[in-house]
N, CA, C and O of each residue as an XYZ file, in Angstrom:
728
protein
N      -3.127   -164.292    128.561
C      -4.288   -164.688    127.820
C      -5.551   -164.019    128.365
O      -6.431   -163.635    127.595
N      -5.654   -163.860    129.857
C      -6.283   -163.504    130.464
C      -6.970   -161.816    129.893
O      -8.111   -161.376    130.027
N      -5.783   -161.199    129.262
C      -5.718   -159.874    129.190
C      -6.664   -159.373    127.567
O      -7.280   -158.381    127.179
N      -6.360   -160.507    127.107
C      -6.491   -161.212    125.685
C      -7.986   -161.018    125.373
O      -8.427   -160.235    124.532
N      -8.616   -161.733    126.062
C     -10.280   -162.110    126.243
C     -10.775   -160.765    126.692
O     -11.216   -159.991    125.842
N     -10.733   -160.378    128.138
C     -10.979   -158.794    128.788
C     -11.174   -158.369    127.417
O     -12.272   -158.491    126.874
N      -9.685   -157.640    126.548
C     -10.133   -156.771    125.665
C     -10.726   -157.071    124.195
O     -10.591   -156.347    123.208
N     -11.342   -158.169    124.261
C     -12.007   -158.928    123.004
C     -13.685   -158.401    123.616
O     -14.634   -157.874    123.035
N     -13.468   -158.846    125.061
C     -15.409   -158.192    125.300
C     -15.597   -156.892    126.152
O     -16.581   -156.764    126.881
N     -14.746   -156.047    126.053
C     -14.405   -154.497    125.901
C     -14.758   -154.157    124.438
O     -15.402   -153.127    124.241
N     -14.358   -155.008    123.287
C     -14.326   -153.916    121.925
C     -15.458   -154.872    121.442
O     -15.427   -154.856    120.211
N     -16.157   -155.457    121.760
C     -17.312   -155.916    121.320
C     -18.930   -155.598    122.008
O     -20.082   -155.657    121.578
N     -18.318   -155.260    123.225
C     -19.370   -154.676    124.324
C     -19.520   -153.120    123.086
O     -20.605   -152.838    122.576
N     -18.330   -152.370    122.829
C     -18.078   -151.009    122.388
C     -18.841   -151.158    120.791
O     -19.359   -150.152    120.308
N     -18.853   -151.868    120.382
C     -18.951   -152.207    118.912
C     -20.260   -152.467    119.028
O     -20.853   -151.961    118.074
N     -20.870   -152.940    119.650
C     -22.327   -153.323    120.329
C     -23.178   -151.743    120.284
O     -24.015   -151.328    119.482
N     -22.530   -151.062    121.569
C     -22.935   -149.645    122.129
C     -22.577   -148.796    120.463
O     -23.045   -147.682    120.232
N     -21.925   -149.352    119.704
C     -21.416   -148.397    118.361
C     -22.314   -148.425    117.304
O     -22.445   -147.504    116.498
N     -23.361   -150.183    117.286
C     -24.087   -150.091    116.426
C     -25.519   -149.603    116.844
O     -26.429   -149.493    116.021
N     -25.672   -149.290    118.319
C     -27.364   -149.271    118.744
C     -27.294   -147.473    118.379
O     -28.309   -146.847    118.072
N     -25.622   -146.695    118.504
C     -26.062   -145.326    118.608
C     -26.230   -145.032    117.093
O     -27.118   -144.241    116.773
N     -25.446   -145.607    116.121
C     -25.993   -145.766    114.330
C     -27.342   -145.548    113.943
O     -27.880   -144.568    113.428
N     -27.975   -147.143    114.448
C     -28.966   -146.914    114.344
C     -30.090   -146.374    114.656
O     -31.178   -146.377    114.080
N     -29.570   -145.693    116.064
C     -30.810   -144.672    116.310
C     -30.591   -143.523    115.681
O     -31.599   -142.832    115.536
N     -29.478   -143.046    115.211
C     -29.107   -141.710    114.598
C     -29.899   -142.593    113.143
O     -31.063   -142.241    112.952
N     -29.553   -143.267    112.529
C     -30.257   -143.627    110.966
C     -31.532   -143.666    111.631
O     -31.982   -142.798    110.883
N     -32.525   -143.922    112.402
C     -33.541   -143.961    112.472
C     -34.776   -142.657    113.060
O     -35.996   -142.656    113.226
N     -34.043   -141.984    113.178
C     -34.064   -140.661    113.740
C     -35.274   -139.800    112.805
O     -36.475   -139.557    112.918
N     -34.396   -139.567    112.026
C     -34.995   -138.806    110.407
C     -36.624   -139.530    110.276
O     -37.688   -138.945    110.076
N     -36.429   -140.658    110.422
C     -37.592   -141.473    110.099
C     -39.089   -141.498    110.883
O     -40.248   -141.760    110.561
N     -38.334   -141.043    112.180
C     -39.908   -140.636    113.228
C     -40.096   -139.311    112.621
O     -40.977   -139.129    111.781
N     -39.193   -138.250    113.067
C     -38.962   -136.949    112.424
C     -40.009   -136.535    111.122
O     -41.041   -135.877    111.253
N     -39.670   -136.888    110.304
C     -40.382   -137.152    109.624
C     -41.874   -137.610    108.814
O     -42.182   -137.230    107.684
N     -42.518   -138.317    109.502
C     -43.587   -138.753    109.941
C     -44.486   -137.768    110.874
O     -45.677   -137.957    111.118
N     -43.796   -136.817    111.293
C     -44.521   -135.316    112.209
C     -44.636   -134.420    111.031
O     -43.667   -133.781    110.620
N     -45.789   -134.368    110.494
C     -45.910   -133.997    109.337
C     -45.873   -132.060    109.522
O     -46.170   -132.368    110.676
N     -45.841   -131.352    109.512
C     -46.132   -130.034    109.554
C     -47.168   -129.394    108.334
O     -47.031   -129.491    107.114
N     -48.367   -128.632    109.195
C     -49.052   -128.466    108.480
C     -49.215   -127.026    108.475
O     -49.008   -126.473    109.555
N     -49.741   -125.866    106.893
C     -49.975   -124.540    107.716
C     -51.378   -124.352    107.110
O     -51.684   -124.501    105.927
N     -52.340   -123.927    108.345
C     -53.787   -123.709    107.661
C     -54.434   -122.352    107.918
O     -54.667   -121.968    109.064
N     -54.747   -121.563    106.729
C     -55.270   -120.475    106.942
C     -56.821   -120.326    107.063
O     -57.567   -121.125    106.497
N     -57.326   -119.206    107.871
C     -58.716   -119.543    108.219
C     -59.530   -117.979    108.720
O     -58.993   -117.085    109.374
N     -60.538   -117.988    108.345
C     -61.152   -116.924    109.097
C     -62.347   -116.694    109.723
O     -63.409   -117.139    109.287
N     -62.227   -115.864    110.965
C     -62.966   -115.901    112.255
C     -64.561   -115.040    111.761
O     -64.621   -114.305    110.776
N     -65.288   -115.220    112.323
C     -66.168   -114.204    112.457
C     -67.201   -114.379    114.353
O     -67.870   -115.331    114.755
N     -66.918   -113.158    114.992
C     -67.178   -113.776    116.341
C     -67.703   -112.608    117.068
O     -67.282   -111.606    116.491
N     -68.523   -112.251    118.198
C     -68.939   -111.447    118.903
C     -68.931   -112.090    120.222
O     -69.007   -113.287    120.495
N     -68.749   -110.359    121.518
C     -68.790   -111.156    122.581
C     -70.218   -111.633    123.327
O     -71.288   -111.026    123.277
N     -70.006   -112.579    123.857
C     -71.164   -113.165    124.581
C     -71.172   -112.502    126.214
O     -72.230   -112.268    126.797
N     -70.142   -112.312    126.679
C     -69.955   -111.878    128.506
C     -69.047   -111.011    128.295
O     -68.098   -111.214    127.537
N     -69.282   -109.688    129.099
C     -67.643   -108.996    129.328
C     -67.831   -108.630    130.576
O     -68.949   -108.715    131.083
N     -66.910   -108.233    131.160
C     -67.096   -107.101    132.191
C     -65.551   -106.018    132.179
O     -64.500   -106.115    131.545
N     -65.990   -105.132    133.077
C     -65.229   -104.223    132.350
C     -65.301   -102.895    133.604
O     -66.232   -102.113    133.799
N     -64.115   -102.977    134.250
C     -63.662   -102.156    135.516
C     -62.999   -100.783    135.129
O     -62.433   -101.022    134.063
N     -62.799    -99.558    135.433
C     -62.365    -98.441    135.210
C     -61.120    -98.226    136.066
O     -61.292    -98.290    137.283
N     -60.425    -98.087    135.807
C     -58.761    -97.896    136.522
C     -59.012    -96.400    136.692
O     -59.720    -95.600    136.079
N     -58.125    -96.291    137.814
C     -57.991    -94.782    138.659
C     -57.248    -93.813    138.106
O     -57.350    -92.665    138.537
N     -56.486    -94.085    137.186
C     -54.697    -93.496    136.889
C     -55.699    -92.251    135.680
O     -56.100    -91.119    135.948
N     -55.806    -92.853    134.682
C     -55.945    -91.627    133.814
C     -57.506    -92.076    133.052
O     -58.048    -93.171    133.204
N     -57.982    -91.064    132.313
C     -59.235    -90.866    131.855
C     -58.949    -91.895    130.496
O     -58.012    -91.784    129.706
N     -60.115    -92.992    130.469
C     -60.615    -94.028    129.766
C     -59.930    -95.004    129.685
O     -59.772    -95.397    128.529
N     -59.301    -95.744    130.687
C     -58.192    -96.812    131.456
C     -59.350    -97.586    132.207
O     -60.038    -97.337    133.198
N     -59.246    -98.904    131.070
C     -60.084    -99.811    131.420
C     -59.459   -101.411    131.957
O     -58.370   -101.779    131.517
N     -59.908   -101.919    132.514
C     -59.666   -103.351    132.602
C     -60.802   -104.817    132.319
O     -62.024   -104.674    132.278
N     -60.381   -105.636    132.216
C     -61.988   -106.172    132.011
C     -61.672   -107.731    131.589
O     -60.531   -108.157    131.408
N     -62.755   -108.431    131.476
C     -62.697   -110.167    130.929
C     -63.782   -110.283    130.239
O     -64.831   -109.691    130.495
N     -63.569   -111.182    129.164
C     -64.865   -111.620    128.476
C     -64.737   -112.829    127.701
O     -63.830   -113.661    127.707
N     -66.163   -112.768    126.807
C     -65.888   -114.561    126.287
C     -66.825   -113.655    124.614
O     -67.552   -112.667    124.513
N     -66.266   -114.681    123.591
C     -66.299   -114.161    122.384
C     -66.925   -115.745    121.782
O     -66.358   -116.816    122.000
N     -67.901   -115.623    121.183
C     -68.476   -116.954    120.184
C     -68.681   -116.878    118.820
O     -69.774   -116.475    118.420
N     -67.828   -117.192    118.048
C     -68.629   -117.540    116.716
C     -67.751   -118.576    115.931
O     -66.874   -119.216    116.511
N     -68.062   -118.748    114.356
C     -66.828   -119.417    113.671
C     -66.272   -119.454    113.117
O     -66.417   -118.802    112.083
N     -65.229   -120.193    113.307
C     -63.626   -120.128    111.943
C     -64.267   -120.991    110.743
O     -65.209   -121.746    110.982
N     -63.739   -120.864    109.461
C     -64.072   -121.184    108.264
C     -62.656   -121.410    107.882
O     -61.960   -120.419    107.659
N     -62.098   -122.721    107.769
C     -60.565   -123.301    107.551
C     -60.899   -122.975    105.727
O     -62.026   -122.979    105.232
N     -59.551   -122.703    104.943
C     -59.768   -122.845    103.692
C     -59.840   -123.938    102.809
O     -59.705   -124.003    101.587
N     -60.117   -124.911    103.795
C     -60.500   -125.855    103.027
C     -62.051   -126.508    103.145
O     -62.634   -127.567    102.912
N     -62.328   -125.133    103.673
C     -64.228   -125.347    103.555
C     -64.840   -125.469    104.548
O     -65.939   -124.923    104.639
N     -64.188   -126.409    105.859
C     -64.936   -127.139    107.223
C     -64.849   -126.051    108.096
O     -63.877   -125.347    108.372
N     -66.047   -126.013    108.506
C     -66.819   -124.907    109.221
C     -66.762   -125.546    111.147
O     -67.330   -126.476    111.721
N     -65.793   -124.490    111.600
C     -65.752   -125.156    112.938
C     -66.441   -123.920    114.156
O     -66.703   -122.754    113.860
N     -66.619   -124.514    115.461
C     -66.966   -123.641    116.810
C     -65.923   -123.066    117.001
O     -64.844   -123.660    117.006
N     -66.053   -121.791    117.195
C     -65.029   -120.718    118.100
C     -65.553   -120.136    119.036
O     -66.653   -119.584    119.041
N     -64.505   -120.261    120.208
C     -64.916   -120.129    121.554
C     -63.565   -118.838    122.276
O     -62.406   -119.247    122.210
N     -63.750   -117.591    122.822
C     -62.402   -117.271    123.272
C     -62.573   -116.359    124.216
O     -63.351   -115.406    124.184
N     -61.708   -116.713    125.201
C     -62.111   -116.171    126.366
C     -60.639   -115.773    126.841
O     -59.617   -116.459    126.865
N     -60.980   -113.689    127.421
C     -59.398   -113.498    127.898
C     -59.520   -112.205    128.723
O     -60.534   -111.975    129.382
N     -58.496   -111.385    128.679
C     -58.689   -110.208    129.538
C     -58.125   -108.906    128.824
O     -57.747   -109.045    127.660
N     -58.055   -107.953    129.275
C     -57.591   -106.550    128.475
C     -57.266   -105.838    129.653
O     -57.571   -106.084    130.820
N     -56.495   -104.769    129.089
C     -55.836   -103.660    130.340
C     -55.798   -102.731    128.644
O     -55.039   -103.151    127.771
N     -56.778   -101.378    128.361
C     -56.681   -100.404    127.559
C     -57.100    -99.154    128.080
O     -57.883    -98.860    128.983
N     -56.386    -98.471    127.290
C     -56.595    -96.707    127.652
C     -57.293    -96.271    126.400
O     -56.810    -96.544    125.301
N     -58.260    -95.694    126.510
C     -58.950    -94.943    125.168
C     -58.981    -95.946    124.012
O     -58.540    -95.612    122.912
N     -59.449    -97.067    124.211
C     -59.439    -98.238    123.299
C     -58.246    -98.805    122.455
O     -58.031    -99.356    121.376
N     -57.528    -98.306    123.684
C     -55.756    -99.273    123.109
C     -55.211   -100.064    124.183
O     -55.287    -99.678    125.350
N     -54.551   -101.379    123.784
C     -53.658   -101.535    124.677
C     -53.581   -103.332    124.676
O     -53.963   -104.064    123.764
N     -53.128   -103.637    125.647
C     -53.213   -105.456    125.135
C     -54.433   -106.338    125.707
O     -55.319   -106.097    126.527
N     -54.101   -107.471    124.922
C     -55.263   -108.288    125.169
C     -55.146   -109.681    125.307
O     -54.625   -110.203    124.321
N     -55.387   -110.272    125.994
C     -54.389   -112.099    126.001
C     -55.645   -113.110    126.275
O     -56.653   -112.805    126.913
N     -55.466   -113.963    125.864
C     -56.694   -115.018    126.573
C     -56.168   -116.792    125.295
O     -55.162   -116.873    124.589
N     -57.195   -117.791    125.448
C     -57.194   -118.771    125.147
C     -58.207   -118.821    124.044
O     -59.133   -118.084    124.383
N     -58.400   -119.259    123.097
C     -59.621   -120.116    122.259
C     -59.302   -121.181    122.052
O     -58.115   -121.497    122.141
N     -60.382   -122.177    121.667
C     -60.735   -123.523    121.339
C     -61.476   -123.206    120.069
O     -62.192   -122.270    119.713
N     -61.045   -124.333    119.504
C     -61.903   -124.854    117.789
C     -62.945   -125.901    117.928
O     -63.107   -126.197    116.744
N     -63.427   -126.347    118.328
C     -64.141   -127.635    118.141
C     -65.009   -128.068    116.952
O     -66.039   -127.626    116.442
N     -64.136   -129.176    116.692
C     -64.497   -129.835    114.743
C     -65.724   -130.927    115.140
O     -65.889   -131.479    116.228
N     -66.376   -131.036    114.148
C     -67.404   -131.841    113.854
C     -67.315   -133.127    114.297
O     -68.362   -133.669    114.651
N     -66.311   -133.720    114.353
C     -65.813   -134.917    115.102
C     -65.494   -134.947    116.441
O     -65.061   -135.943    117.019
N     -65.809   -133.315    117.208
C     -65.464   -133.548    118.554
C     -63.762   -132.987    119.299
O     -63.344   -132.568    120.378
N     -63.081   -133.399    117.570
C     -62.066   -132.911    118.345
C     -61.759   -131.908    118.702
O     -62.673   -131.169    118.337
N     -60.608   -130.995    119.506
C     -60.417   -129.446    119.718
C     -58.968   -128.922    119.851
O     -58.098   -129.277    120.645
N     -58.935   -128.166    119.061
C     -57.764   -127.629    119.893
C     -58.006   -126.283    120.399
O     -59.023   -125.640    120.139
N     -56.612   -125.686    121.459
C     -56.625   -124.629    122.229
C     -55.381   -123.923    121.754
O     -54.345   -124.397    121.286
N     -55.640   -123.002    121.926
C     -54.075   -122.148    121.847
C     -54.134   -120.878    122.994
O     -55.288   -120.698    123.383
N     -53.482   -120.284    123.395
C     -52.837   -119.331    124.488
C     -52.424   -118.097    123.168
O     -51.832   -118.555    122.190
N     -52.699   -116.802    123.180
C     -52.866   -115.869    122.400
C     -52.964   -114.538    123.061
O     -53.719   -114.306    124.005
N     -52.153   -113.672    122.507
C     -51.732   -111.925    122.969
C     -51.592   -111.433    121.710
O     -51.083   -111.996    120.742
N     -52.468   -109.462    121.837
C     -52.666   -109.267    120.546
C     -52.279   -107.647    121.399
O     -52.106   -107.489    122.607
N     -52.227   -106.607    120.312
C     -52.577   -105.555    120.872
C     -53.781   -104.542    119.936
O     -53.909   -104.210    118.758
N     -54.278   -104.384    120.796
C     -55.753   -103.681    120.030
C     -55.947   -102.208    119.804
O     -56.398   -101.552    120.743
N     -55.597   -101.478    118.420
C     -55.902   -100.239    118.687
C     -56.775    -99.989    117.710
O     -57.127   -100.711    116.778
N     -57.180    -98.622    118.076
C     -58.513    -97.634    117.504
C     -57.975    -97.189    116.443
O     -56.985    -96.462    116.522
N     -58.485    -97.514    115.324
C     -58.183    -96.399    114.059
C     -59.100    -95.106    113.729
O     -60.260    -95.240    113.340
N     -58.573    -94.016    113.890
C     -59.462    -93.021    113.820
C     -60.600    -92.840    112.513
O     -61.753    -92.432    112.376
N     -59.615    -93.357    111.745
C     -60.442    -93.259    110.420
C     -61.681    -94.240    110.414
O     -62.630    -94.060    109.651
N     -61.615    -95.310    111.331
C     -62.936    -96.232    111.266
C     -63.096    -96.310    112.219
O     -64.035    -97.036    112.547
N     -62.462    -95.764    113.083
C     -63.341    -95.083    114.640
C     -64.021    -97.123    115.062
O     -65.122    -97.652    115.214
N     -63.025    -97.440    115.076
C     -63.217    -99.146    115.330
C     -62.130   -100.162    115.654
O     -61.168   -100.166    114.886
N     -62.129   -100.995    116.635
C     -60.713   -101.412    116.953
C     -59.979   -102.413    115.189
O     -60.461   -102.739    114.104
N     -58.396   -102.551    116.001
C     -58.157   -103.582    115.413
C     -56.895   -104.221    115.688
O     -55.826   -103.670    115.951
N     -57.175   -105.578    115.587
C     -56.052   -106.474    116.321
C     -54.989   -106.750    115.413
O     -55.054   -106.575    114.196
N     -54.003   -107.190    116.049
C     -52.866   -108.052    115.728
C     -52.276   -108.723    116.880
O     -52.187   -108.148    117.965
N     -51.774   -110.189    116.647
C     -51.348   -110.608    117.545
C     -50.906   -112.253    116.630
O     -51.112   -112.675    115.492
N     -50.067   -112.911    118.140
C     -49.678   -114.382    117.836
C     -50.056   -115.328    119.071
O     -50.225   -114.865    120.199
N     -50.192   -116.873    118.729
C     -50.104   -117.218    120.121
C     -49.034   -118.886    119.724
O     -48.186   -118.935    118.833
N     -49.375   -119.963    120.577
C     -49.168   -121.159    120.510
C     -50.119   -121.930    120.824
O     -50.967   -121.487    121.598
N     -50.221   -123.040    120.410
C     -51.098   -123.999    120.774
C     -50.219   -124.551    122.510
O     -49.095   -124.470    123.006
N     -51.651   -125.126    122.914
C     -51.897   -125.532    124.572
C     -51.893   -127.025    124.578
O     -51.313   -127.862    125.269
N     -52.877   -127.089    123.406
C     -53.874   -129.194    123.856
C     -54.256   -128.760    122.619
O     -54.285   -127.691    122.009
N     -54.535   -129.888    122.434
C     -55.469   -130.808    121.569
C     -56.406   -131.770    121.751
O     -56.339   -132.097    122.936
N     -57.223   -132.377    121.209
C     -57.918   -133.875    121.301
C     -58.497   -134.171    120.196
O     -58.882   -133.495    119.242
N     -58.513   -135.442    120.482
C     -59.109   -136.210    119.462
C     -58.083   -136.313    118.160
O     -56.894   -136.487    118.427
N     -58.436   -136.225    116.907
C     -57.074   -136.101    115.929
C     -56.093   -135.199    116.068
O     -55.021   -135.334    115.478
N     -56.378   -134.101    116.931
C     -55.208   -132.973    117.343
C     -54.460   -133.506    118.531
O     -53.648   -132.693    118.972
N     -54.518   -134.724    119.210
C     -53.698   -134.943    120.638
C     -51.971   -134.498    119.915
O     -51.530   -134.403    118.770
N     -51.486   -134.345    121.087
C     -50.243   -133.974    121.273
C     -49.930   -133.013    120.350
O     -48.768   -133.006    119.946
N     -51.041   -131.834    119.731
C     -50.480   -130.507    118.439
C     -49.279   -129.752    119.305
O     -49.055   -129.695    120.514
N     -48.660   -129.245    118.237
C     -47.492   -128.180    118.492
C     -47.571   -126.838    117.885
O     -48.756   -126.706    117.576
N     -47.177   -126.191    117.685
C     -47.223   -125.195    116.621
C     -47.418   -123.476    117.047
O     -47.222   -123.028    118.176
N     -47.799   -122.766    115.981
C     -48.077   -121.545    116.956
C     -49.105   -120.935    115.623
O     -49.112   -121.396    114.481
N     -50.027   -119.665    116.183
C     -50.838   -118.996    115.256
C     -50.687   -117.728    115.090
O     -50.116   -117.202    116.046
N     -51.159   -116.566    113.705
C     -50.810   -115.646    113.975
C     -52.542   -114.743    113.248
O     -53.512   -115.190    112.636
N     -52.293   -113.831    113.577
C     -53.871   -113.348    113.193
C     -53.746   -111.783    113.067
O     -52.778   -111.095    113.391
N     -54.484   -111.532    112.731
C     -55.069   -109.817    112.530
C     -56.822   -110.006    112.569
O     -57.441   -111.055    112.390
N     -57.391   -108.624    112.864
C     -58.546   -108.608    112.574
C     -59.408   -107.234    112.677
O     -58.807   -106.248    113.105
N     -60.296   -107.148    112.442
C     -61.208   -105.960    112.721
C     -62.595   -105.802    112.543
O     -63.387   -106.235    111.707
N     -62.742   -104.764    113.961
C     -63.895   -105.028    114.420
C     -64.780   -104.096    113.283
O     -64.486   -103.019    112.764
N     -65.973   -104.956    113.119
C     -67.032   -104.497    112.127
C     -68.503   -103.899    112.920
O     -69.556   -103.332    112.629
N     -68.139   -104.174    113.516
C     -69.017   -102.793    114.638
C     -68.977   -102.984    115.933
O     -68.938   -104.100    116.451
N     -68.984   -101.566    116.741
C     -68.942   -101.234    118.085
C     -69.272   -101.966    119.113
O     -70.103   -102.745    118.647
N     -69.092   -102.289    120.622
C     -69.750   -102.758    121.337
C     -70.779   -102.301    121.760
O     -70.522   -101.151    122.116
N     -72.246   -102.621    122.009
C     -73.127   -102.447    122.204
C     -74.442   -103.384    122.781
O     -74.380   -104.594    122.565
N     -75.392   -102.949    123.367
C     -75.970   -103.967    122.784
C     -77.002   -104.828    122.211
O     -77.613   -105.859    122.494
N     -76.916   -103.787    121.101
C     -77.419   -104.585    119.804
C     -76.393   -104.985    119.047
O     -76.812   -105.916    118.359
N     -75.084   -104.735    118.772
C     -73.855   -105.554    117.928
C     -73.214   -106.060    118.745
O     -72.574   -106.876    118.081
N     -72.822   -106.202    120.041
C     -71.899   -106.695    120.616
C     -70.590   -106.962    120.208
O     -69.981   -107.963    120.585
N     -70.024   -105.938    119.296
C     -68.588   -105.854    118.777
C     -68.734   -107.033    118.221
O     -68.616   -108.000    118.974
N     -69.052   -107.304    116.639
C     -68.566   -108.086    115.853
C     -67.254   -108.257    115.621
O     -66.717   -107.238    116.056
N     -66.256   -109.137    115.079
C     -65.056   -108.882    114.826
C     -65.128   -110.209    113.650
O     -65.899   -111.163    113.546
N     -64.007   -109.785    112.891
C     -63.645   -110.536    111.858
C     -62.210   -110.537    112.173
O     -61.731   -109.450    112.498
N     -61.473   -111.521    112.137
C     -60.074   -112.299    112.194
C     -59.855   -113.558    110.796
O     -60.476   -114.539    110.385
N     -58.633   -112.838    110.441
C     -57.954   -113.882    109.031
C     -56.739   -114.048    110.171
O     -56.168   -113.096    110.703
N     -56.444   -115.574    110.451
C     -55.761   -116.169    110.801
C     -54.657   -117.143    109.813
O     -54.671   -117.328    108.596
N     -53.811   -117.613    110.770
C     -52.544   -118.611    109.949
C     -52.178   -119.808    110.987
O     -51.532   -119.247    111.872
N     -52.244   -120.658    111.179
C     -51.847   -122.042    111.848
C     -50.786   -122.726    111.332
O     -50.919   -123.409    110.317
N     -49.578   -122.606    112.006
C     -48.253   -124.110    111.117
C     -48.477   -124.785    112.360
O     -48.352   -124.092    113.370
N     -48.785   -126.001    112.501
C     -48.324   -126.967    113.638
C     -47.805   -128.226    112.999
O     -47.505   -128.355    111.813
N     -47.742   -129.112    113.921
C     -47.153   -130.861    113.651
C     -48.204   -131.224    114.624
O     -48.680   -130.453    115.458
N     -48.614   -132.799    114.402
C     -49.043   -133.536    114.794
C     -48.109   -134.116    115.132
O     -47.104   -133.644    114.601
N     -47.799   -135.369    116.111
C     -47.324   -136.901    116.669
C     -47.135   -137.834    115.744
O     -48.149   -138.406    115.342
N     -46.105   -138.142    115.297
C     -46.018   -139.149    114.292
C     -47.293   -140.623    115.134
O     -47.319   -140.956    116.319
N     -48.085   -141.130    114.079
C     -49.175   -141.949    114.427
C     -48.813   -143.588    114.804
O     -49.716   -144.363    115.118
């Protein structure tokens, strides 16, 4: 009898453990879900504010350098936000890569960041750079806490560095992320 009982709260202990893994698999879809994915297209308009900019030894016009870029994105759905981006370069004769971070900051405070690598070359014909590149988002705050996602961009510069233009640049960007189910 003894043996009887044992395997009555063996297959009920199991039947137990059988309905909690059900329902987390049926309930699954349902958080899932609720992480809405969003894709927003947008475009930059920005110049730099700081650079600096070191000369490498190896070959003629092998530069290195850091700087910070300010102006703003215009989401297509009208709201006009701060752009902030700050990164570094390693180019030869105005080619070569370029990596750094920007922040958005919306009217409400909130921000996000993303981590971003592009590579920048000279087109002869407009004797003016131009980017391509992708990155991922970093952080968020405020309605962006916990973003995911990644961005992708192109752009070109609408005049030289100098300084009276300080290398304008124009960037048409693309954003898919998810938010945190709420």
């Amino acid at each position: 009898m003894a043996t009887v009982k044992g395997k009555k709260k063996t297959v009920t202990i199991w039947g137990f453990v059988g309905i909690l893994v059900i329902m987390a698999w049926l309930l699954m879809p349902v958080t899932q879900a609720a992480a809405e994915t969003k894709i927003v297209k947008y475009k930059v308009t920005n110049y730099i504010t700081k650079m600096e900019v070191i000369p490498v030894f190896d070959v003629e016009g092998h530069v290195i350098g850091v700087f910070e870029r300010r102006g703003v994105a215009i989401l297509e759905t009208g709201e006009v936000v701060a752009y902030l981006a700050r990164g570094t370069f390693d180019l030869t004769k105005h080619h070569g890569p370029v990596q750094g971070y920007s922040q958005s900051t919306y009217k409400d405070g909130s921000t996000t960041v993303y981590e971003w690598q592009c590579i920048l070359s000279l087109l002869p014909e407009w004797k003016l750079g131009f980017i391509e590149g992708e990155g991922k988002y970093t952080k968020g705050t405020g309605r962006f806490k916990g973003i995911k996602g990644t961005v992708s961009f192109t752009g070109r510069y609408i005049t030289p560095y100098s300084k009276e233009t300080r290398g304008d640049l124009y960037v048409e960007a693309t954003s898919i992320y998810t938010l945190p189910s709420q």
